[in-house]
C-alpha positions as CSV (number, residue, x, y, z in Angstrom):
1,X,0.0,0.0,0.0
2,X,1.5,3.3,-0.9
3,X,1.3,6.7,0.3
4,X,1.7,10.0,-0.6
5,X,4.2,11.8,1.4
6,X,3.5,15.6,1.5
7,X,6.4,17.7,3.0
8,X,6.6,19.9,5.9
9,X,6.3,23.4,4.5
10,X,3.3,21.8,2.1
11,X,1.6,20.9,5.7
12,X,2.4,23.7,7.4
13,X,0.8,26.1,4.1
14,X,-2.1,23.4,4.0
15,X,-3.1,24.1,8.0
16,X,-2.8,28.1,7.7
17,X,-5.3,27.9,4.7
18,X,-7.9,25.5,6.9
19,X,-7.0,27.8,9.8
20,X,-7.7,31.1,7.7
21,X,-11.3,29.5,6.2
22,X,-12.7,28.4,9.5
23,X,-15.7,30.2,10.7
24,X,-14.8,33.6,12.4
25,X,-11.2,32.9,11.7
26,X,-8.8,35.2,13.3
27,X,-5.2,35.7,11.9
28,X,-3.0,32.4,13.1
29,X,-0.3,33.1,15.2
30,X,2.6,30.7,14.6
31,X,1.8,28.6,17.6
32,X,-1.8,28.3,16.1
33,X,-0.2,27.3,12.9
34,X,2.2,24.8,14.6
35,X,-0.3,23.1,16.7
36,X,-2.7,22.5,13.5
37,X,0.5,20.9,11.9
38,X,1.7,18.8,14.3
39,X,4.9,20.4,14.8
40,X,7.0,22.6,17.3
41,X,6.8,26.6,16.7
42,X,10.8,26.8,16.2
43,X,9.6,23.9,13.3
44,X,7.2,26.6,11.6
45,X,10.1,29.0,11.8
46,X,12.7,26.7,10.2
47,X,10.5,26.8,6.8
48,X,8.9,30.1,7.2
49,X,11.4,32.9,9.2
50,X,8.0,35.4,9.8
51,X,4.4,34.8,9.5
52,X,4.0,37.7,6.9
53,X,6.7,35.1,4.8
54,X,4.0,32.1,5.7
55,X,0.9,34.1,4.8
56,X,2.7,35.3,1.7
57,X,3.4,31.8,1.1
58,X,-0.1,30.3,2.3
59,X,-1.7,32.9,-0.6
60,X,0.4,32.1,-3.8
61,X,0.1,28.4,-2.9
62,X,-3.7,28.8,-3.0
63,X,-3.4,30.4,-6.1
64,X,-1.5,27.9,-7.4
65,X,-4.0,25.3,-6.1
66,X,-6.9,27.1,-7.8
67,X,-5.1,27.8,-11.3
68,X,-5.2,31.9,-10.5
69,X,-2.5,32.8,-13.3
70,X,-4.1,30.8,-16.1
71,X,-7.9,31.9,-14.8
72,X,-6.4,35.4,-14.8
73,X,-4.5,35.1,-18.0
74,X,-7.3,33.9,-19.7
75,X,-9.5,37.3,-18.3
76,X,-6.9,39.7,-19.5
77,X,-6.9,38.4,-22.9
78,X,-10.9,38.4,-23.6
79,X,-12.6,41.0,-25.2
80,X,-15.1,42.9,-23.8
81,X,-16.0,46.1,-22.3
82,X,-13.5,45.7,-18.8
């Protein structure tokens, strides 16, 4: 039976995003992050040296997740009155 593996900083991006979309979500701190992960704070800090870098991070991998350069690639090269 095989698994897929994902790596730290993947886990640690994945658990800010389901942090940031629960209900009434306030901004993570790092220990908030850490907890979700499963990890130690100085962990979170090894991949990530602020939380501004992991939010930064946390955004364009959602982005990447969702497609957001082709779906806005694809926007900037219709025609139409915007």
């Amino acid at each position: 039976m095989s698994s897929t593996a994902i790596d730290t900083p993947t886990k640690i991006l994945q658990a800010t995003l389901a942090l940031l979309e629960q209900p009434h979500a306030k901004l993570p701190t790092m220990t908030d992050i850490a907890k979700a992960t499963g990890i130690s704070r100085q962990a979170v800090y090894l991949h990530f040296p602020s939380r501004t870098d992991l939010l930064v991070a946390a955004t364009r991998y959602q982005d990447r997740q969702n497609n957001v350069d082709t779906a806005s690639s694809r926007r900037r090269t219709c025609s139409g009155p915007f």
